[in-house]
N, C-alpha and C positions, 0 to 999 in steps of 0.2 A: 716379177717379184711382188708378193701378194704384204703389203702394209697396213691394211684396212684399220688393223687394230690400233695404230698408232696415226691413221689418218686423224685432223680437227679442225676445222675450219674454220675461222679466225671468226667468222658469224655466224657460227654457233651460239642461240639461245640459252644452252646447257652452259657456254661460257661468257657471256654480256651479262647475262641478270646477274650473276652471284658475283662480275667482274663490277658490275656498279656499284651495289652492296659494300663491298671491300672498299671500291674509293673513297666513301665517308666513311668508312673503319681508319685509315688511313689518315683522314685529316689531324688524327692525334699527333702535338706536336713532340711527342716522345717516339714516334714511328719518322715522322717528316723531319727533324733532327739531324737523321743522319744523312740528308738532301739539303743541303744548304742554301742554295739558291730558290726551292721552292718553301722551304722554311720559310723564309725571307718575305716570301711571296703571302703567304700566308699570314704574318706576322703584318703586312703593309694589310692586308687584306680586313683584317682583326680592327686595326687602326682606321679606315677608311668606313667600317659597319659603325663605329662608332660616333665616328662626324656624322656618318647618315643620317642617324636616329636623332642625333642632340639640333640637325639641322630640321629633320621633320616634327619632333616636338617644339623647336622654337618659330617654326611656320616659313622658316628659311627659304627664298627662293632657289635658291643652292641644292635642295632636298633631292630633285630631283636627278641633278647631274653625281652628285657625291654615292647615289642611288646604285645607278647602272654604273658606276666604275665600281661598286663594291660588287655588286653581281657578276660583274666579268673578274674581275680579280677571284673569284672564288670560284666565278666557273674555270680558269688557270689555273688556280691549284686541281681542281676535281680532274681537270683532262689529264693532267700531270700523274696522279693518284690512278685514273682508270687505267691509263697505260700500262704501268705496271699492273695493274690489279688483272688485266686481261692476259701481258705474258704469263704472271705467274696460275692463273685459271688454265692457260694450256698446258702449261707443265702439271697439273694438277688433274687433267683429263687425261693425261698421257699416263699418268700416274693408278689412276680407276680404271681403268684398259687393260695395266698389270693387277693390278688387287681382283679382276674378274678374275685373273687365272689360277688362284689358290683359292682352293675350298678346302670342305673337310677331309683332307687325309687320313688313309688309316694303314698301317703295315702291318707286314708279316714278317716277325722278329725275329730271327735265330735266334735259338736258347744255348745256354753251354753244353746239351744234351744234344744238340742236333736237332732239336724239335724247332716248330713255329708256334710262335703266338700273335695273336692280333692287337696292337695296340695304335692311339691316334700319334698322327703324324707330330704334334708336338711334345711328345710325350719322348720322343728318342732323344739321345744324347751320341755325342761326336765318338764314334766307335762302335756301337751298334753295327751289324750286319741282317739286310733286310734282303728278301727276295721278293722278286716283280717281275711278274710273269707277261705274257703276252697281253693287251687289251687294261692293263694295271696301268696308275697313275707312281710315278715316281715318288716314295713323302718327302723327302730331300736330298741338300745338295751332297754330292759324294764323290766315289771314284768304284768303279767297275774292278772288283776283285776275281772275278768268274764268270766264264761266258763271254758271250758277243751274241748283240740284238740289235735289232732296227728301231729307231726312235724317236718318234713324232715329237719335236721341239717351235713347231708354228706357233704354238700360242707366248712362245718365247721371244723367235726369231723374225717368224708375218714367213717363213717361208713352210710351200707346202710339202717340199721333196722330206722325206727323212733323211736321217742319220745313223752312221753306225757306230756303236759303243762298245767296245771291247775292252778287256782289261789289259793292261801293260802297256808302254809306250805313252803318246801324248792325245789320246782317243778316249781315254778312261774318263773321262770327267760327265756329269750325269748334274740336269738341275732340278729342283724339286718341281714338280704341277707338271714336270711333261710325261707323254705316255710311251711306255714300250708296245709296239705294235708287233712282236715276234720273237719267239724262244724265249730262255728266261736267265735271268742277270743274277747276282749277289753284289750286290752296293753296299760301300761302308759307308756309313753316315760322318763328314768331316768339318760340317759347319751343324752349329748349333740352332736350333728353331728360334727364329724369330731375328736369324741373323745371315740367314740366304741369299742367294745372289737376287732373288726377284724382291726380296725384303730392300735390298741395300739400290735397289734399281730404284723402287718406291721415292726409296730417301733423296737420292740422291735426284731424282725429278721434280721433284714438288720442290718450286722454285724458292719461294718463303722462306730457305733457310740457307739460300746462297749466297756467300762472303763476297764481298768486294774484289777485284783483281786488282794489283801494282799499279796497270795501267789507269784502272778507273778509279783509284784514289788518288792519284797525281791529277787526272782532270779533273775530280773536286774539289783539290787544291788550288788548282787554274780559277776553276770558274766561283771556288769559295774571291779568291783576289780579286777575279773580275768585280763580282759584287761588289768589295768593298771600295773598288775605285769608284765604280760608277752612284756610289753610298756618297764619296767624299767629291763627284762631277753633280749632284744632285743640293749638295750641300753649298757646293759653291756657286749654281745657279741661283739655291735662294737667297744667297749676298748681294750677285749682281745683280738679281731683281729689285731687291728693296736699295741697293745705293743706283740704280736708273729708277724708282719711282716703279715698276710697273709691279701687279700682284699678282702673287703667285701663293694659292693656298694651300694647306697643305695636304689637302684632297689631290690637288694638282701635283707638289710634286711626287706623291705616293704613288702616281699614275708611271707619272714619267718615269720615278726611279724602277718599276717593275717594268716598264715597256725597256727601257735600257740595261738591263742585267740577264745575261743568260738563259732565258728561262724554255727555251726552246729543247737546247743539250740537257739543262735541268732535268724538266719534265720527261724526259726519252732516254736518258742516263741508266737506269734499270732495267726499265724494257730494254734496250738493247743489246745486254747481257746479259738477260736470261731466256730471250729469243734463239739466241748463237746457243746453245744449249739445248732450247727444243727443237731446232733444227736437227743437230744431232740426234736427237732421238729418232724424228724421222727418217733420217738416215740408219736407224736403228744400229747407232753408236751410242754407250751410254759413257758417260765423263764425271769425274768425282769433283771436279771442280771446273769453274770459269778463267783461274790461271792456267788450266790444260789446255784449254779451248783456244787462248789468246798465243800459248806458245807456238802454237800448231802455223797460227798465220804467219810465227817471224822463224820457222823450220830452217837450216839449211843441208842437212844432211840427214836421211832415212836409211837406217840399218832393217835390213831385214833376213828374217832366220829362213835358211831356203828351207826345209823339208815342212811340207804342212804349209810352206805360208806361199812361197815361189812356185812351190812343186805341190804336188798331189803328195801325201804322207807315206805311201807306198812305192816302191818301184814300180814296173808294167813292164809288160813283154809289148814289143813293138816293132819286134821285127823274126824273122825266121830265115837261118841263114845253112841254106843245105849243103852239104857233103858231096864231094864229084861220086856222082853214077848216082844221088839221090834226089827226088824231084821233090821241087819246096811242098807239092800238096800233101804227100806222102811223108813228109818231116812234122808238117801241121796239124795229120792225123794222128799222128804218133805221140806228136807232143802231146795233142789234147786227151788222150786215151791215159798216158804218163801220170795226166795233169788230176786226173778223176777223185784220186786220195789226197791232193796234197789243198788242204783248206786254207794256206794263206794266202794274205791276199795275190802275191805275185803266182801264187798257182792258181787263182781265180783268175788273175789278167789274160794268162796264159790260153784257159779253154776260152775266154773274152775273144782274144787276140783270130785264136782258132775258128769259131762259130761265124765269129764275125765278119770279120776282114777276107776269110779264105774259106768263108762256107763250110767248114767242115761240119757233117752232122755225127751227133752222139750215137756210138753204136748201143745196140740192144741186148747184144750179148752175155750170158753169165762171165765173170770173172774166174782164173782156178784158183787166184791169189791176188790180194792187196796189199800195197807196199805203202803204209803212210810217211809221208815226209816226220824226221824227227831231225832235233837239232844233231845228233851223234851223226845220223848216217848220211843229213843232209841230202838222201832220195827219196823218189817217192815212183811210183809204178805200177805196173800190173801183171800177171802173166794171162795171157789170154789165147788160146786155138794152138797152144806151142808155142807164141811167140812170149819172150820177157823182155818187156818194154819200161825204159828206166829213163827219169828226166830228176836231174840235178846239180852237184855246182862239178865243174870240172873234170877234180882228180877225183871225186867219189866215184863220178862216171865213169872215168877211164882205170879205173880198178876194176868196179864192176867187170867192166869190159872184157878185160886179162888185157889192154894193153898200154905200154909202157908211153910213158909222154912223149919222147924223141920219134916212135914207132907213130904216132897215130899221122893222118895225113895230111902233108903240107898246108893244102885250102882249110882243114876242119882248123891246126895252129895257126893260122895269118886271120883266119874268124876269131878265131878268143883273140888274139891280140888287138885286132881292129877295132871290137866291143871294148877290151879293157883301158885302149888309148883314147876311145872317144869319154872316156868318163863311165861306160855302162859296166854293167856284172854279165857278162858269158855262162850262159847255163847249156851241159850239153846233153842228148837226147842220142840214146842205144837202144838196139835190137837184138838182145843178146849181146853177142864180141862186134856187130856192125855198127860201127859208129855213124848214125843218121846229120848231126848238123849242130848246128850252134842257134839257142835263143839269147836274142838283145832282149836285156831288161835296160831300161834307163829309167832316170828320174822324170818324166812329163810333168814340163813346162805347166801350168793353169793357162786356159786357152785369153787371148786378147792382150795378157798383161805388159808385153811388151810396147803395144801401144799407150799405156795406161802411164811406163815408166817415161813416155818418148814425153806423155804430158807432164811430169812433175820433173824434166829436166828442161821445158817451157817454162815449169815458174820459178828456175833457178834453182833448185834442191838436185843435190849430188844424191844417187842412189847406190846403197852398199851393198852385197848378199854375204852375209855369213855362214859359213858352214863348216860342222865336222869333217868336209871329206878331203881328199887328198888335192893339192892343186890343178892336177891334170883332171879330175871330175870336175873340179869350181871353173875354172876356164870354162869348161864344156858348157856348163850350164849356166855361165855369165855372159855368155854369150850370145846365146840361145834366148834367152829371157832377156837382154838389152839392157842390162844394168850398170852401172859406170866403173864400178869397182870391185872386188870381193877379197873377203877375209878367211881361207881355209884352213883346216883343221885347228879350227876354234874351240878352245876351251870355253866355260864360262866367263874365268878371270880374263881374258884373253878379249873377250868381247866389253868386260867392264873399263879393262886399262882402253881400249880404243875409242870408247864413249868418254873417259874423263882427259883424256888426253885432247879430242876436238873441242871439249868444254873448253878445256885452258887455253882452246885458241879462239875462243871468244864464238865459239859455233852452238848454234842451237839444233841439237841432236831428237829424232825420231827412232824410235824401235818397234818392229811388227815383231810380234813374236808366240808361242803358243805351248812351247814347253818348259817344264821343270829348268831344266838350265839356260833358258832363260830371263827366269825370272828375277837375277842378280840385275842383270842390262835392263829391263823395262824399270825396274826402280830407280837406277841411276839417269836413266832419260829422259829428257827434257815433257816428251810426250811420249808415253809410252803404250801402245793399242794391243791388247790381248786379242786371242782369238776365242769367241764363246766355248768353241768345240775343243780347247787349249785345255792347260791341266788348271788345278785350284790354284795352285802356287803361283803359274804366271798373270790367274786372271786378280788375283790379293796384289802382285807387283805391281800390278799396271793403273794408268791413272784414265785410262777409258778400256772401255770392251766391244767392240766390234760384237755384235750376236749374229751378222750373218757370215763369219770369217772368213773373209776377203781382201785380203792383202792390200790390195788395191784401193782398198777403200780407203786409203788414208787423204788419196788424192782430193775425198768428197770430204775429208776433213780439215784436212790442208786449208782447200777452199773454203767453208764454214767459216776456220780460223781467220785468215785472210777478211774474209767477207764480213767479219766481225767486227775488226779493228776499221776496215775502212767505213764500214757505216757509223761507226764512231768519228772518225774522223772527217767526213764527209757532214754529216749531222752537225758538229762541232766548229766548220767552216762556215756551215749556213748561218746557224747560229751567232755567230760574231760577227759576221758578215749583214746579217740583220739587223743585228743592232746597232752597228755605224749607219745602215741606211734609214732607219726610225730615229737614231740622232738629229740626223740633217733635215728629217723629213718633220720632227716636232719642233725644234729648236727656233726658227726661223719663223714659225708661223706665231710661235709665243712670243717674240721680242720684235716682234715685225712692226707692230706698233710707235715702239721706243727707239729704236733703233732703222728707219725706214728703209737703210742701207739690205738691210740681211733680207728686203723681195728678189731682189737678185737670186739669194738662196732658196725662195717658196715657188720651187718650180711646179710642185704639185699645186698649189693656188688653193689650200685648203680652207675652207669656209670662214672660221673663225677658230681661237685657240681653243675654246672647251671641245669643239669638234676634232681636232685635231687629236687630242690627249685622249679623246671618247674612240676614234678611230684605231689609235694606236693597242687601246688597249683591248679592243674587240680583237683585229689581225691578231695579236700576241695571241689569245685565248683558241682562235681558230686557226690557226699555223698549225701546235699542236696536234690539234686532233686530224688534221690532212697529214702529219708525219708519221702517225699510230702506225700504220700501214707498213710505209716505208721501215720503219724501225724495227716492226714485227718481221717483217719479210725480208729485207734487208738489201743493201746497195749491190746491184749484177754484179758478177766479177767473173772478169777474163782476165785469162795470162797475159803480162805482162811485164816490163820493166817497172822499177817503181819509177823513175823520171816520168811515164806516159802514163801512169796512174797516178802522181800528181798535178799535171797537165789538166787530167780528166776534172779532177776535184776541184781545182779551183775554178777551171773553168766553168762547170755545171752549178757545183754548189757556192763556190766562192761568188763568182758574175750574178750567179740565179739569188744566193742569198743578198746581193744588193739591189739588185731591180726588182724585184717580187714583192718589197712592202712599199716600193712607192706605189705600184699599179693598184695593189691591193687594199692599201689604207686610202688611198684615192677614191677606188670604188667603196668602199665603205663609207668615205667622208659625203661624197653623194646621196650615198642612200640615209644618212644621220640628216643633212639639212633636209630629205625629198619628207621623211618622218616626219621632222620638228622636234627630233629628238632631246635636241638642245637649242 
């Protein structure tokens, strides 16, 4: 699967220079505001440049220590600031990759005369009828009133196969910039210029204007508290310093109170949700929002619409099931000879099925008549050398025929019944009054997905299939595809009331879906995943859109979501877990003096307290920027339980987030006395 165009490399030049740039755009506290913690950060920071400077004007030997903690406090804010400044530069490349693919449009209008005129693509309005011929750029988004064409959608989707676009049904949908490579279309125009699916793509990627999620304003609330405790732990050190004598200035506790408040999660709070979003796109899924993303992780039920999304959109012939005294090749030939007039798709399977599977070659023959399939006569055939060969449903056939349904023979009825008990449509195939055999159409499965469903019932999500058809077909093909449950002969309402009914029991519901009666259910869904190739209406319902429609892929969004929340909270572990061990690791070296009991506590044996406070604030400032990575890219995630994914977290980052700034502020403190920094 070819991605190129939505491939970005996190060091990419094209995204570091203008993601630096933006970090000092950023430093405005009308932007960092709404970051509390690094607000804060900043604000200590402001405070700290100001002692610097009153201590280098008054010749202070202080100048120089008050110096470097204001440089690193602001090199904290700036890592904090790039971070985001880089997620949102990828979203913003991913973003220029689609605006490459709109140029100058122009169409060719229908007039109310029947004529054409040529005017620019944004010039049409939602109802217009445009034609677009073979080698023509589509000017917008629409639906297929006329015709069926093949139709290059890579620079949409990153995939190189075509597509076929036909009017009626759930196939019709058409998006502006991609090209028809065959025959020629009449497209109604249904979305407005300037307000297209690759317009709404643009938007909704360029990260810069992405809302906050539930979840991530509850952790701002968290780590806004944090702050204030470790505000009101900072305030009460400097009591107990001045009622034991020992000093502590206010250079010193600005250090402290930033090495001690959040600023880890702070700084990486953004980028980490708008990372879980450009991932998504890479996965060339696009999402209207970061609440989509995050529901995705806490899913536990996936409704999916079988036709188009389970199944291939069409029936298929799949099998050839001959008549006693008629040999299958000879039914195969027949069939596909039958098959020559009838253009839909299951008459295309059919000479497929023929050609393919059973070798039959296309004769060369003049015809002395053509039978095209229509809805009335439901056949379609040929007469050819004397013979008149006829394939269609059943009792067309057997009228044809001249004979009577109780008349025709035993094997030819135990074949349609067999076909119609497993779920398929029975097509039958005549020589005149000789009845030849029975074609299996069935609905085919999309090949892998039943391994794909065996994984999203690994991470505990029950899977539904929905479907129009009768139960003895949904059985068949719930079966078949490995899905936990199915819903048949579904209405739309039908599919709504089952969606709001697992709400009310506290379920968080998924919908794959692609058609018009659909589009009730992806609304009402938790997360709701259109298919690109789906009509307008379900891809306007839905709160992401799959462009390479693939059912399955919800599993890689699943994941995303999943992988979201936990690098959130994985991050969030560290983070707290840091700063209890920078507690212990600065506290003891600054009272150690006053207090000779708390060497016990200076297991790190840190040189002296300005070192200490100089150490801490360096690690805080370079954490960050080692987590950029992590945050961008995000915590591995495999199936499992969440007990042994808690397990994992505390262990990795809970353990790691307390060991890691002794060793680390250690070797820092080394390299501060090997300096003379202080």
């Amino acid at each position: 699967m070819s991605k190129d165009h939505h491939a970005v490399s996190l060091l990419d030049p094209a995204i570091l220079l203008p993601a630096a740039r933006d970090a000092f755009v950023k430093l405005d506290p009308r932007q960092l505001v709404r970051n509390p913690v690094i607000f804060v950060t900043e604000a200590v920071a402001v405070v700290v440049t100001v002692l610097f400077l009153r201590d280098l004007f008054t010749g202070s030997a202080e100048a120089g220590f008050s110096g470097q903690i204001a440089a690193w406090l602001w090199f904290t804010v700036l890592f904090a600031t790039f971070a985001e400044a880089v997620a949102e530069g990828r979203g913003r490349a991913q973003a220029d990759s689609l605006k490459r693919t709109k140029s100058e449009l122009v169409a060719r209008r229908l007039t109310a005369s029947g004529e054409t005129e040529t005017v620019a693509a944004p010039n049409l309005v939602v109802g217009d009828i445009v034609l677009v011929a073979a080698g023509e750029l589509i000017p917008g988004d629409g639906e297929v009133i006329e015709g069926v064409a093949s139709v290059n959608e890579s620079a949409i989707t990153g995939e190189s196969a075509p597509v076929i676009r036909e009017s009626g049904g759930d196939r019709s949908a058409v998006t502006g910039g991609t090209q028809v490579l065959s025959d020629e279309i009449k497209v109604k125009i249904t979305v407005a210029p300037g307000s297209s699916f690759v317009d709404r793509m643009i938007a909704l990627i360029e990260g810069a204007q992405r809302q906050k999620t539930p979840n991530e304003i509850a952790l701002s609330i968290l780590l806004s508290g944090l702050t204030l405790i470790f505000l009101f732990v900072c305030v009460a050190i400097w009591g107990l310093a001045g009622y034991s004598g020992t000093v502590l200035t206010v250079t010193v506790l600005a250090a402290l109170l930033v090495t001690l408040i959040p600023t880890t999660i702070g700084g990486l709070l953004s980028a980490i949700g708008i990372a879980g979003m450009d991932r998504l796109v890479r996965f060339n899924v696009i999402a209207t929002s970061g609440r989509a993303v995050e529901a995705a992780g806490d899913v536990d039920t996936l409704l999916l619409d079988k036709t188009g999304t389970i199944t291939f959109g069409n029936r298929m012939a799949s099998d050839f099931l001959a008549a006693p005294g008629v040999a299958q090749k000879e039914l195969a030939e027949a069939a596909l000879i039958a098959s020559l007039s009838d253009e839909t798709p299951e008459g295309r399977s059919v000479v497929a099925l023929a050609t393919g599977e059973f070798g039959v070659v296309q004769p060369e023959a003049r015809f002395d008549a053509i039978i095209t399939f229509t809805a009335e006569t439901r056949l379609s055939g040929v007469d050819i050398a004397g013979r008149k060969l006829r394939k269609g449903a059943v009792d067309a056939v057997l009228r044809f025929a001249g004979v009577a349904e109780g008349d025709a023979p035993d094997e030819f009825r135990q074949a349609v019944e067999m076909v119609a008990r497993s779920g398929g449509t029975p097509l039958a195939v005549a020589d005149g009054t000789r009845l030849l055999g029975v074609i299996h159409l069935k609905d085919v499965v999309k090949p892998g997905i039943k391994d794909r469903f065996a994984a999203l019932r690994a991470m505990g999500i029950r899977t539904v299939m929905v479907t129009g058809d009768n139960p003895v077909t949904a059985a068949a093909i719930a079966s078949e595809a490995g899905v936990d449950d199915f819903l048949a002969q579904a209405t739309p309402e039908d599919k709504l009331a089952y969606i709001r009914r697992e709400q009310q029991g506290g379920r968080l519901i998924a919908m794959c879906g692609d058609g018009t009666n659909d589009a009730p259910a992806l609304a009402q869904a938790d997360v709701g995943v259109a298919m690109q190739t789906g009509t307008q209406a379900a891809r306007e319902a839905a709160n992401m859109v799959d462009l390479d429609s693939s059912p399955t892929k919800l599993i890689e969004i699943v994941e995303i979501g999943k992988q979201l929340l936990m690098t959130r909270g994985s991050l969030t572990t560290f983070s707290i877990a840091n700063d209890v061990a920078k507690y212990f690791a600065i506290i003891p070296a600054l009272f150690v003096a006053t207090y000779p009991a708390l060497a016990a506590l200076n297991i790190m044996n840190l040189a002296s307290p300005q070192s200490a406070i100089l150490s801490a604030v360096i690690f805080n400032a370079l954490i960050i920027v080692a987590l950029i990575p992590l945050a961008l890219r995000g915590v591995a995630y495999r199936p499992a339980g969440a007990a042994a994914l808690l397990r994992r977290n505390l262990l990795v980052y809970g353990l790691g987030g307390l060991i890691l700034p002794f060793a680390g502020i250690k070797a820092i403190d080394l390299a501060v006395s090997a300096l003379h920094l202080v």
